[in-house]
DSSP file (Angstrom, degrees, kcal/mol; ACC not computed):
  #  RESIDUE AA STRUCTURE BP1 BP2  ACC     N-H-->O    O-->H-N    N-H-->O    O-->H-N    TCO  KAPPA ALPHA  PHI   PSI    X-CA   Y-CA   Z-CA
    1    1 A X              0   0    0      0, 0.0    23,-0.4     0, 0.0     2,-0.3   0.000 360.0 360.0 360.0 153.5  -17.6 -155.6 -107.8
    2    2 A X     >  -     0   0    0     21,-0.1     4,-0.6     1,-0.1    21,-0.1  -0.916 360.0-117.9-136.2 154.4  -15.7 -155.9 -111.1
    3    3 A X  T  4 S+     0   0    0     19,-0.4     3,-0.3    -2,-0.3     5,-0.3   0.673 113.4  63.2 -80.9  -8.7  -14.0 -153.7 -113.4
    4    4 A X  T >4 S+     0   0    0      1,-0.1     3,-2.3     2,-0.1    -1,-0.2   0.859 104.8  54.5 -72.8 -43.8  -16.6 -154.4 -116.3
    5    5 A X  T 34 S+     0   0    0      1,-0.3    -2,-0.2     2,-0.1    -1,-0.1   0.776  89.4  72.4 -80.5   7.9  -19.2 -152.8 -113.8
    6    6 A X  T 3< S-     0   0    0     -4,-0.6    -1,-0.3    -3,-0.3     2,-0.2   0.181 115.7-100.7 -54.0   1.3  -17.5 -150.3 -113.5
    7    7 A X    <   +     0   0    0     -3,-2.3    -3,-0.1     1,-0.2    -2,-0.1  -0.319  69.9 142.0  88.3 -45.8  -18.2 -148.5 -117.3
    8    8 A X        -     0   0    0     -5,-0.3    -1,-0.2    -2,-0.2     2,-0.1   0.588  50.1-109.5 -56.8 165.3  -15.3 -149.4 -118.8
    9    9 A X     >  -     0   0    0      1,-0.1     4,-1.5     0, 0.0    -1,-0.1  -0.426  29.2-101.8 -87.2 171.7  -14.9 -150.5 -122.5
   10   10 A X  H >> S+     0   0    0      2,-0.2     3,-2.1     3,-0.1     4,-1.7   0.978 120.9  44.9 -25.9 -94.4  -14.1 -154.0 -124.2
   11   11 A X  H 34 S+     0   0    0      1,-0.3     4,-0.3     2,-0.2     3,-0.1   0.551 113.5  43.4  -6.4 -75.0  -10.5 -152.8 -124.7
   12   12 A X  H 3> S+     0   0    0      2,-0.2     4,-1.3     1,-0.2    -1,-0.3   0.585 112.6  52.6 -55.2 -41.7   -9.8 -151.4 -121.7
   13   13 A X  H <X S+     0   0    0     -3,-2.1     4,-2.9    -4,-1.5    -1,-0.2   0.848 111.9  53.4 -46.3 -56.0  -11.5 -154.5 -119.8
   14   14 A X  H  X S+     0   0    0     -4,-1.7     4,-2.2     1,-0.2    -2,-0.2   0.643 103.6  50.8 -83.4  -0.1   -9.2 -156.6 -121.9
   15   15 A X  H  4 S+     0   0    0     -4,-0.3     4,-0.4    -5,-0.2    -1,-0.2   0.856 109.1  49.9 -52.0 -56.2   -6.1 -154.9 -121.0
   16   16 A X  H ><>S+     0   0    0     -4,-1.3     5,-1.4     1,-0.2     3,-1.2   0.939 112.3  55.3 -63.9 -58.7   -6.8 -155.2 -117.1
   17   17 A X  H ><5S+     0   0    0     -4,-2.9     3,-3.4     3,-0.2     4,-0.3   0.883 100.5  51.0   5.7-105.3   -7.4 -158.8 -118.0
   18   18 A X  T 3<5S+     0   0    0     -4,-2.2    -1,-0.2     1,-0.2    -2,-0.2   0.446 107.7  56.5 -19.1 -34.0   -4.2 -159.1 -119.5
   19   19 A X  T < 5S-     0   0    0     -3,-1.2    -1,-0.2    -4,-0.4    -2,-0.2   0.451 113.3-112.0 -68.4 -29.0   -2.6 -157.5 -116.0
   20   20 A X  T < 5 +     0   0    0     -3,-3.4     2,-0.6    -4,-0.4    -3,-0.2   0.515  69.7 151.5  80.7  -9.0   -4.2 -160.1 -114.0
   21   21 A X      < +     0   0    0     -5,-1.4    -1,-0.2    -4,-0.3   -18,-0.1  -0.482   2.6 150.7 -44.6  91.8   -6.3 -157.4 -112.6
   22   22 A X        +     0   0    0     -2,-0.6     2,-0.6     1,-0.3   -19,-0.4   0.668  64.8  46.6-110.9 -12.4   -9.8 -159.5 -111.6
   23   23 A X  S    S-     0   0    0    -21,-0.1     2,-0.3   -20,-0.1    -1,-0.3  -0.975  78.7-131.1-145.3 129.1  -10.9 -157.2 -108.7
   24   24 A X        -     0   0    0     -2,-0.6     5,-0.1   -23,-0.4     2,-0.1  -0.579  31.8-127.0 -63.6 126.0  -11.1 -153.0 -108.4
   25   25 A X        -     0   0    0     -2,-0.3     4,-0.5     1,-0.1     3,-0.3  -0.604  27.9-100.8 -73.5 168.1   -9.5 -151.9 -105.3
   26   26 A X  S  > S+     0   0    0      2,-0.2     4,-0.6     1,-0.2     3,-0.5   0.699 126.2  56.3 -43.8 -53.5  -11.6 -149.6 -102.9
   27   27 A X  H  > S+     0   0    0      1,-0.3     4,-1.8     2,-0.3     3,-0.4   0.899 115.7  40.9 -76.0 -55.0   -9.4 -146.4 -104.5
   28   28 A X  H  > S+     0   0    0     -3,-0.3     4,-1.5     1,-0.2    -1,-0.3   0.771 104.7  56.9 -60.9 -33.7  -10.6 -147.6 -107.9
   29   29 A X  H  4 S+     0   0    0     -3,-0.5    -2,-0.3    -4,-0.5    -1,-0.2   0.242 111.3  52.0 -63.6 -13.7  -13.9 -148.5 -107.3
   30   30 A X  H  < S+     0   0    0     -4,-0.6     4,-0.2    -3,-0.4    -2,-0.2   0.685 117.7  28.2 -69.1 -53.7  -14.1 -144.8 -106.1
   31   31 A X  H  X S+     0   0    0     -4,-1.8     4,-1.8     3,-0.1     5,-0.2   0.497  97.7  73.8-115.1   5.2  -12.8 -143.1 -108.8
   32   32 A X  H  X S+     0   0    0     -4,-1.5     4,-2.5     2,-0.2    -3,-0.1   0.935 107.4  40.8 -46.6 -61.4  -13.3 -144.8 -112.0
   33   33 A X  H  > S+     0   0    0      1,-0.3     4,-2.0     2,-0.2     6,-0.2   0.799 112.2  51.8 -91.5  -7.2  -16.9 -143.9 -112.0
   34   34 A X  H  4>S+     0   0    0     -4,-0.2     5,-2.6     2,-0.2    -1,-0.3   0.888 113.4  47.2 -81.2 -34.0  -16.7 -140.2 -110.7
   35   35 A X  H ><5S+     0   0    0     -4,-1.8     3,-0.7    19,-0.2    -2,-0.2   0.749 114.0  52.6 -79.4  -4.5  -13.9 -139.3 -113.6
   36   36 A X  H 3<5S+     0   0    0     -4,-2.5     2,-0.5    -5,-0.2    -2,-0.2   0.969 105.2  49.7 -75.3 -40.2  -16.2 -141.0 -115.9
   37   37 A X  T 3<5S-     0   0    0     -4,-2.0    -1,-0.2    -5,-0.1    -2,-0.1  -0.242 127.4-103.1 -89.2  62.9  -18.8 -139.1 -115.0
   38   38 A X  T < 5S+     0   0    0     -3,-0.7     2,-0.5    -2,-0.5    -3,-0.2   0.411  70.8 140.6  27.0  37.0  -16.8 -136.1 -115.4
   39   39 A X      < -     0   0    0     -5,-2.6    -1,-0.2    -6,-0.2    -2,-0.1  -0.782  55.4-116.0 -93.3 140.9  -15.9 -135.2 -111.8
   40   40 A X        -     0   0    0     -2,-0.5     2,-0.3     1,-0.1    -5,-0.1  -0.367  39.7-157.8 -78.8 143.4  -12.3 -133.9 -110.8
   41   41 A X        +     0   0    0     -6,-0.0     2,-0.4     2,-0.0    -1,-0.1  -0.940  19.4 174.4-107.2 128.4  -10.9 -136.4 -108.6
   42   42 A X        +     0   0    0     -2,-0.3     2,-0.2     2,-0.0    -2,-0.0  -0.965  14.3 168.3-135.1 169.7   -8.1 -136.2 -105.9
   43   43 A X        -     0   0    0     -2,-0.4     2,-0.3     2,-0.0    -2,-0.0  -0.870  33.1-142.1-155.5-159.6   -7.0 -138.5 -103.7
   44   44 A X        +     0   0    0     -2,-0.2     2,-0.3     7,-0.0    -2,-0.0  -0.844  34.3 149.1-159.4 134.2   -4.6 -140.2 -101.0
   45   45 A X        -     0   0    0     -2,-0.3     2,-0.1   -18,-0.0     3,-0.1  -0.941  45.7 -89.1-156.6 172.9   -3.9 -143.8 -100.8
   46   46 A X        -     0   0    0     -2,-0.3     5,-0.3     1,-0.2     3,-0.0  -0.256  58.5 -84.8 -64.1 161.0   -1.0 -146.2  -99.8
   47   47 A X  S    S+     0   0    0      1,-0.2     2,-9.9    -2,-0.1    -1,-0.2  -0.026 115.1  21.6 -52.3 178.5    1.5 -147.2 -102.2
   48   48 A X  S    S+     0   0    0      1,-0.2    -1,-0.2    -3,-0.1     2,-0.1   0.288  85.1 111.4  87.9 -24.0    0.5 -150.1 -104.3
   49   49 A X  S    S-     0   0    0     -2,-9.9    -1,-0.2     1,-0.1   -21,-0.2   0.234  91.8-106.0 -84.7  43.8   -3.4 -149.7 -103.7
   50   50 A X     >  +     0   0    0     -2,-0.1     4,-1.2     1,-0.1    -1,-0.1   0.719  67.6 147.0  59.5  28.6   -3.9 -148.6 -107.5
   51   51 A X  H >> S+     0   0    0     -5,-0.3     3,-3.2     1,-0.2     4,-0.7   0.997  74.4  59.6 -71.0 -64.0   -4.6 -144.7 -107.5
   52   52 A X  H >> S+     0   0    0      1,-0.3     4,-3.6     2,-0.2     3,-2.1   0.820 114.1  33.7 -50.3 -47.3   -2.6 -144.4 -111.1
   53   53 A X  H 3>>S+     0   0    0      1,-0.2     4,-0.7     2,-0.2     5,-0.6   0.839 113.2  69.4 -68.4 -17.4   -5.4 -147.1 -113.3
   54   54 A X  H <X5S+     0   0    0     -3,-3.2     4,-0.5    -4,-1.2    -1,-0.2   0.933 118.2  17.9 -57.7 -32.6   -8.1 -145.3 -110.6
   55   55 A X  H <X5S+     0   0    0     -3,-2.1     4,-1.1    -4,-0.7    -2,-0.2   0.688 130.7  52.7-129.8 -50.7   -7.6 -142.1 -112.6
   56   56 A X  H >X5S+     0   0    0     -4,-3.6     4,-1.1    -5,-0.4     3,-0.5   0.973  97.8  56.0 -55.6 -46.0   -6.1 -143.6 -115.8
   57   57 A X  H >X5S+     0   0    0     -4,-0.7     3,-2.9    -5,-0.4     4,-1.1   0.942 115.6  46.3 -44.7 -71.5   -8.5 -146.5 -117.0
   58   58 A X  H 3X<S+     0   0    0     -5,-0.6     4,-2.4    -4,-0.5    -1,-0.2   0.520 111.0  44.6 -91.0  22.5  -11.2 -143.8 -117.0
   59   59 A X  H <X S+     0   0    0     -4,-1.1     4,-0.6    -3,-0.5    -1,-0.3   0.497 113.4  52.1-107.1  -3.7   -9.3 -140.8 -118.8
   60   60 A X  H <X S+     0   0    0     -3,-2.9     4,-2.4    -4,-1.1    -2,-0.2   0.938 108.2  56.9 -76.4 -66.7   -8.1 -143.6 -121.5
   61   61 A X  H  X S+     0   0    0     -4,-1.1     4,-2.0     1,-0.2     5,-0.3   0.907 117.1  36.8  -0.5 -90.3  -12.4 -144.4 -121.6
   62   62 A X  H  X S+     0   0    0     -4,-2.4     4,-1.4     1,-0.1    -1,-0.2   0.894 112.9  46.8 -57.8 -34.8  -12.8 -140.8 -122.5
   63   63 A X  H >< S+     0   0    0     -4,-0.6     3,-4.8     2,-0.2    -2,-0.2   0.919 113.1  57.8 -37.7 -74.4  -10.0 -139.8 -124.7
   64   64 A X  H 3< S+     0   0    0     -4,-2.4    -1,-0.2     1,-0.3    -3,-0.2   0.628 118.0  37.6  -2.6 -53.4  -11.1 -143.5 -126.6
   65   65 A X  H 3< S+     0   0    0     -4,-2.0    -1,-0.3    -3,-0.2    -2,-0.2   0.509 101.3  86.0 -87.1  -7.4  -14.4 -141.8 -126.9
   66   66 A X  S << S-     0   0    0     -3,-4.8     2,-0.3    -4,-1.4     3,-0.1  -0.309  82.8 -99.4 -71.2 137.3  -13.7 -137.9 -127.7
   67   67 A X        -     0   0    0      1,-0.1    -1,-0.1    -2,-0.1    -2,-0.1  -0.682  48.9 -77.0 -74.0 152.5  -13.3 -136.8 -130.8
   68   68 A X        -     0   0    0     -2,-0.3     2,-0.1     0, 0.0    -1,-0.1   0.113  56.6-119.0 -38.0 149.5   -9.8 -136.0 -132.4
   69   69 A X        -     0   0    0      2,-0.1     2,-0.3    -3,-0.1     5,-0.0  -0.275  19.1-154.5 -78.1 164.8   -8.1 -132.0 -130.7
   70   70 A X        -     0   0    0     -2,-0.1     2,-0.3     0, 0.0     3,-0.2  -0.781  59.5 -16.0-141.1 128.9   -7.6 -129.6 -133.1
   71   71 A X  S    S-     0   0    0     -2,-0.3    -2,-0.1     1,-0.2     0, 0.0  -0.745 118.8 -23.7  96.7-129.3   -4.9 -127.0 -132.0
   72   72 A X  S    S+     0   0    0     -2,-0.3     2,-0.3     2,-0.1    -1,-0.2  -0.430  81.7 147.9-125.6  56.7   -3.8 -126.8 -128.5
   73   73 A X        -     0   0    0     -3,-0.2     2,-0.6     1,-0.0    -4,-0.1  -0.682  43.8-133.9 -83.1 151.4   -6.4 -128.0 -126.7
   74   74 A X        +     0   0    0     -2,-0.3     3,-0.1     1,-0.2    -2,-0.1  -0.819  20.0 178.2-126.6 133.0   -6.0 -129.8 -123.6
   75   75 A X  S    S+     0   0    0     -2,-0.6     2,-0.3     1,-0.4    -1,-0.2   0.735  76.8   7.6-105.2 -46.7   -8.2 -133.3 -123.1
   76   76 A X        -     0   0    0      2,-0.0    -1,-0.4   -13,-0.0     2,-0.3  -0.978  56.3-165.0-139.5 152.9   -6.8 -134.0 -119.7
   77   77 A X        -     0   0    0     -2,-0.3     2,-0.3    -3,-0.1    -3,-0.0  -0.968  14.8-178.3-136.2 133.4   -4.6 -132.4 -116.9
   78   78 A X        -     0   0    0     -2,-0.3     2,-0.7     2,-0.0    -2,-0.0  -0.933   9.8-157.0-128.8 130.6   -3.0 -134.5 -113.9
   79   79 A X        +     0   0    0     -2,-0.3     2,-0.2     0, 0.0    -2,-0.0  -0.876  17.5 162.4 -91.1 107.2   -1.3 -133.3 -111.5
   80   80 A X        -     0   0    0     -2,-0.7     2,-0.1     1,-0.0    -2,-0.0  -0.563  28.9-120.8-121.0-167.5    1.1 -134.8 -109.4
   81   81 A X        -     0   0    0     -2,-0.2     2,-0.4     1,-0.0    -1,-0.0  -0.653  28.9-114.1-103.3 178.9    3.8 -134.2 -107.2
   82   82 A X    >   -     0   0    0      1,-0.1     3,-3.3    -2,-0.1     4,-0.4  -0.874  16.9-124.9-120.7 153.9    7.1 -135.3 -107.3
   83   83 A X  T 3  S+     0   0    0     -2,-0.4     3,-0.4     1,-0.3     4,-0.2   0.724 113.9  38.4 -40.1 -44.3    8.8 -137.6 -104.9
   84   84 A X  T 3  S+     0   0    0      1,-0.2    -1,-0.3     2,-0.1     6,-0.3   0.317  79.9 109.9 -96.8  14.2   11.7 -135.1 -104.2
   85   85 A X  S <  S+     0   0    0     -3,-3.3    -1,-0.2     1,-0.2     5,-0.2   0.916  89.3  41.1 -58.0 -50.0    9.4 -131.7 -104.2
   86   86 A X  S    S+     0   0    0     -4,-0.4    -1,-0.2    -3,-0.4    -2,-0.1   0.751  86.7 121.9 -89.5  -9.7   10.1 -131.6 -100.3
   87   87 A X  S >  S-     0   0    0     -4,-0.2     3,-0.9     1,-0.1    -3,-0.0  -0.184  73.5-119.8 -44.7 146.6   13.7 -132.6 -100.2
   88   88 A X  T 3  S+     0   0    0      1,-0.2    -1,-0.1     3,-0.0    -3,-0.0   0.663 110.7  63.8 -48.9 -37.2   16.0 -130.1  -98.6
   89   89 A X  T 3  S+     0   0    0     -5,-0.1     2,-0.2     2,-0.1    -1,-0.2   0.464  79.2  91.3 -57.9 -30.0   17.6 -130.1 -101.8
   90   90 A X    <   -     0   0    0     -3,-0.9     2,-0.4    -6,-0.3     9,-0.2  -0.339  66.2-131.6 -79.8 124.4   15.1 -128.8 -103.9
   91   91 A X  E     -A   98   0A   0      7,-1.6     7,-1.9    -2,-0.2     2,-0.4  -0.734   8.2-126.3-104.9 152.2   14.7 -125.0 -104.7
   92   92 A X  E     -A   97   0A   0     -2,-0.4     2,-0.2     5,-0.2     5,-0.2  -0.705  27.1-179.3-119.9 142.1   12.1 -122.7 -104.7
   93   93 A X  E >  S-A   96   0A   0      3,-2.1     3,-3.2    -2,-0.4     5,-0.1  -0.948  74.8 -30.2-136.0 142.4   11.6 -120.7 -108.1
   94   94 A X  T 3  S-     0   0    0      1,-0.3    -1,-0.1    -2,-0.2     3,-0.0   0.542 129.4 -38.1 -64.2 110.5    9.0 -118.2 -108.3
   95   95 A X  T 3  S+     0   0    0      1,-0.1     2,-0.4     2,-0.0    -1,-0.3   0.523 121.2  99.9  71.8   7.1    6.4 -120.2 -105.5
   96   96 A X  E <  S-A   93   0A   0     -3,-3.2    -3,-2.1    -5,-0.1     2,-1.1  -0.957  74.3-121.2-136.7 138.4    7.3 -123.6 -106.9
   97   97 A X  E     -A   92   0A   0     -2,-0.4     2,-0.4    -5,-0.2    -5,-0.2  -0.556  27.5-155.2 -82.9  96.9    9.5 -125.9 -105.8
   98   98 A X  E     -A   91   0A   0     -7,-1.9    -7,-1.6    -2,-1.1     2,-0.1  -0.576  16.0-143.8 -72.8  79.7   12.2 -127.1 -107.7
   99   99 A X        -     0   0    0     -2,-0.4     3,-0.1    -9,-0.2    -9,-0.1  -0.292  45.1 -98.5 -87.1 143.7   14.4 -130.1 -108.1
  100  100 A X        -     0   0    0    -11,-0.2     2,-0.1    -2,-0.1   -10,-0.0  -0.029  48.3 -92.6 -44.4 158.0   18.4 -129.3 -109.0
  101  101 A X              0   0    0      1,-0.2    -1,-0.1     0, 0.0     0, 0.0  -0.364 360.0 360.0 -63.4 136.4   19.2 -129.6 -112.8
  102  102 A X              0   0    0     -3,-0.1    -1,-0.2    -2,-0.1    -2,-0.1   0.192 360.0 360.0 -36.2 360.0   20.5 -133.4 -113.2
């Protein structure tokens, strides 16, 4: 499989290109074409196996294709957590968990 058969655009193709990227991992090959065809994704991977471009290539794909916002509208949301969310360190402020001010 290849990231052109995946949907992806020219651009976007020649970016990954650029990367050295010739082959989708399993993670990508997963989610590219369910957030193109506008299903929420989450998922769970190893380090290193390419979850951010799984869910970025194809939310770059739509924006690309979307028309221009007007106002405060919101084109995309991802959520993730952060690295230190479970540290002992971290404080909880109402129901969410907080890391101390720098």
């Amino acid at each position: 499989m290849s990231f052109a058969s995946l949907g992806l655009s020219a651009p976007l193709l020649k970016a990954v290109a650029e990367q050295q990227y010739t082959t989708p991992s399993p993670i990508q090959q997963q989610a590219i074409p369910a957030v193109l065809s506008g299903r929420d994704v989450m998922a769970a991977a190893q380090t290193g196996t390419g979850k951010t471009a799984g869910f970025t290539l194809p939310i770059l794909e739509q924006l690309s294709r979307g028309a221009p916002v007007k106002g405060n509208k919101v084109r995309a949301l991802i959520l993730t957590p952060h690295a230190r969310a479970g540290s002992p360190g971290c404080r909880k402020r109402g129901g969410i968990r907080q890391a101390p001010e720098a």
